[in-house]
C-alpha positions in Angstrom: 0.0 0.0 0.0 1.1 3.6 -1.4 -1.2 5.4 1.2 -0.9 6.2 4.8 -4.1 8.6 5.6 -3.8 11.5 7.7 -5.3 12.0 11.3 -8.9 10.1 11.7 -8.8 9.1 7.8 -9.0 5.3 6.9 -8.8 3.6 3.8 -11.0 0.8 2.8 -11.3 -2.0 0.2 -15.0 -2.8 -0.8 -16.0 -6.7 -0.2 -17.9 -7.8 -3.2 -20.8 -10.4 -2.3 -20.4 -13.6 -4.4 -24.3 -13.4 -5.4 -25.5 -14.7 -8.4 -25.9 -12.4 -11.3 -29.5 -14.0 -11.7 -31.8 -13.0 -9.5 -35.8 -13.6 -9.5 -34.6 -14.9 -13.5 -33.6 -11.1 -14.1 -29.7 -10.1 -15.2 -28.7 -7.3 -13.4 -25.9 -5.7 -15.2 -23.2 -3.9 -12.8 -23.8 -0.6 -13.5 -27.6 -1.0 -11.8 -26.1 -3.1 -9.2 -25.4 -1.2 -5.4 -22.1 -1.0 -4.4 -21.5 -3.2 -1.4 -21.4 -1.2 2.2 -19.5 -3.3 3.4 -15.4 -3.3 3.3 -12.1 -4.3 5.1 -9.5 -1.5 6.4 -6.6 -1.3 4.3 -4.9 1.4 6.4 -5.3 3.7 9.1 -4.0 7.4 10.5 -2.6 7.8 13.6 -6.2 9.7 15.3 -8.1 12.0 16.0 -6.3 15.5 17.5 -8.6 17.2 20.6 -8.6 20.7 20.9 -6.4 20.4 23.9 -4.0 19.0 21.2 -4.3 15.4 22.8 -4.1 12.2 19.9 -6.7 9.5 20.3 -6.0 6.7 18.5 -8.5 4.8 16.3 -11.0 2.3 16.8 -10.6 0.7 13.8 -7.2 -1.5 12.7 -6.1 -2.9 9.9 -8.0 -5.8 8.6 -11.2 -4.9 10.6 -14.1 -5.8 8.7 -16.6 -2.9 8.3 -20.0 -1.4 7.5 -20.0 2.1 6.3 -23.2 4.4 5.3 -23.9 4.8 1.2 -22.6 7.6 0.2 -19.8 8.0 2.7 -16.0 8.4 2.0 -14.6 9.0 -1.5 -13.6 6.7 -4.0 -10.0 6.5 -4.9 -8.0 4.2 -7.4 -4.6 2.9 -6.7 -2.1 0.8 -8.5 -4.9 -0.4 -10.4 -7.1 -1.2 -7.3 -10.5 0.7 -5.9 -10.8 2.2 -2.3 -12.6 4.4 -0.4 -11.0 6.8 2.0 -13.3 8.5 4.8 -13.2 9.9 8.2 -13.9 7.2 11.4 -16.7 8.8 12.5 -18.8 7.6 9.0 -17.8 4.0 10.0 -21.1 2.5 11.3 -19.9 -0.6 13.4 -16.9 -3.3 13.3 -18.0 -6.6 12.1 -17.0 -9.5 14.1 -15.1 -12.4 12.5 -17.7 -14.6 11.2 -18.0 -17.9 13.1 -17.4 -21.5 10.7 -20.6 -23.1 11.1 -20.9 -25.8 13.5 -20.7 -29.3 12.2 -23.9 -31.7 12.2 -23.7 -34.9 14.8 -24.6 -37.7 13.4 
């Protein structure tokens, strides 16, 4: 990675859901599709800066799988690659490692 954001910044790949491209029999071509809201932190800045001058760090690390609102952060393209850059605060919550389903007993 090329980037390291400033202050509360965070850059974020996009997770693409593996859906089908049929749905209900319909073809949805990708440019009626929604763009996932849903994506994993590429990189971080080093916080947030108080008016007292104070850093707070950020919530968020590297890897962290997030949700994000529609229309927040901007899109960027590096080496070849999309990502999003926005502010911590339009991070809606961290999503927690998903869990490998449990086996069946027989």
């Amino acid at each position: 990675m090329n980037i390291r954001p400033l202050y509360d910044r965070v850059v974020v790949k996009r997770i693409e859901d593996n859906e089908t491209s049929m749905q209900g029999g319909l073809y949805i071509p990708d440019s009626a599709k929604e763009k996932p809201q849903e994506g994993e932190v590429v990189a971080i800045g080093k916080g947030k800066r108080l008016e007292n001058g104070t850093l707070v760090p950020l919530d968020v690390q590297p890897g962290d799988r997030i949700l994000f609102g529609k229309y927040s952060g901007s899109d960027i393209k590096l080496d070849g690659q999309e990502y999003m850059i926005m502010r911590e605060d339009e991070i809606l919550g961290i999503l927690d490692k998903q869990p490998k389903a449990a086996k069946k007993a027989s």
